[in-house]
C-alpha positions in Angstrom: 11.8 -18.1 4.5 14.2 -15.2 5.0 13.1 -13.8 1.3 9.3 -14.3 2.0 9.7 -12.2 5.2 11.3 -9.4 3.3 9.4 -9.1 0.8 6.4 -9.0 3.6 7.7 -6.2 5.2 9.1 -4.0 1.9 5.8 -5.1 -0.1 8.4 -5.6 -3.0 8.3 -8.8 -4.2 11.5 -8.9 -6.9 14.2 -10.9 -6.0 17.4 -12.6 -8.0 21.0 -13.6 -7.4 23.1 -10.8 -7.6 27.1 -10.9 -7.9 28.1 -8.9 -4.7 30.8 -9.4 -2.1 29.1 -10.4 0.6 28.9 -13.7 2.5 25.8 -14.9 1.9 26.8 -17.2 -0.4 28.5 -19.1 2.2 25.7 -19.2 4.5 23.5 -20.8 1.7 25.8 -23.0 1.1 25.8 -23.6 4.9 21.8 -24.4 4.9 20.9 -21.2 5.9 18.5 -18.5 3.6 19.8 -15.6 3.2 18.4 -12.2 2.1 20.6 -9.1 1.2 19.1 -6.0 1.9 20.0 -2.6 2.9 18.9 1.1 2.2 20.4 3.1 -0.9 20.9 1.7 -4.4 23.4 -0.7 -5.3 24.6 1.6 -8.2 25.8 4.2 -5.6 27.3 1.7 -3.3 31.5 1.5 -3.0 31.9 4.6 -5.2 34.2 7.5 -3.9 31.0 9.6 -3.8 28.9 6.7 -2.0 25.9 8.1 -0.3 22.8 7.1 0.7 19.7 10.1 1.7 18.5 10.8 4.8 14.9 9.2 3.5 16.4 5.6 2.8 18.1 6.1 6.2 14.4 6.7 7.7 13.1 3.9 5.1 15.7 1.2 6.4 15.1 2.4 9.9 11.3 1.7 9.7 12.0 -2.0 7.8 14.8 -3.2 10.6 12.1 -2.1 13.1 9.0 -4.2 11.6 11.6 -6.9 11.2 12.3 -7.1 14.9 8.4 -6.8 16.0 7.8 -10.1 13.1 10.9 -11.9 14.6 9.8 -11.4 18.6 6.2 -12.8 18.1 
């Protein structure tokens, strides 16, 4: 599954249901396992001062990149 791959890659292994707007709730409801992810925190996210450091840029570089190698075996 989606969240098993994830948590793979990040070697973090907390997950829940979270409240955002986002469609993933439609895609579950669709069959489909879906994961939301993304660099930053959540409690800096769709603020006027939204920002996100140059490190969790590198960090969420690095995961989308270990993510494509597991998904093209």
């Amino acid at each position: 599954p989606s969240a098993d791959l994830a948590k793979s890659i990040t070697g973090q292994n907390a997950t829940g249901v979270v409240a955002y707007a986002a469609e993933a709730g439609q895609f579950q409801e669709a069959g489909f396992s879906t994961v939301l992810c993304g660099p930053g925190s959540i409690d800096q996210a769709h603020q006027a001062d939204e920002f996100i450091s140059l490190e969790q840029i590198g960090e969420g570089t690095i995961f989308l990149r270990k993510l494509i190698e597991r998904m093209s075996v």
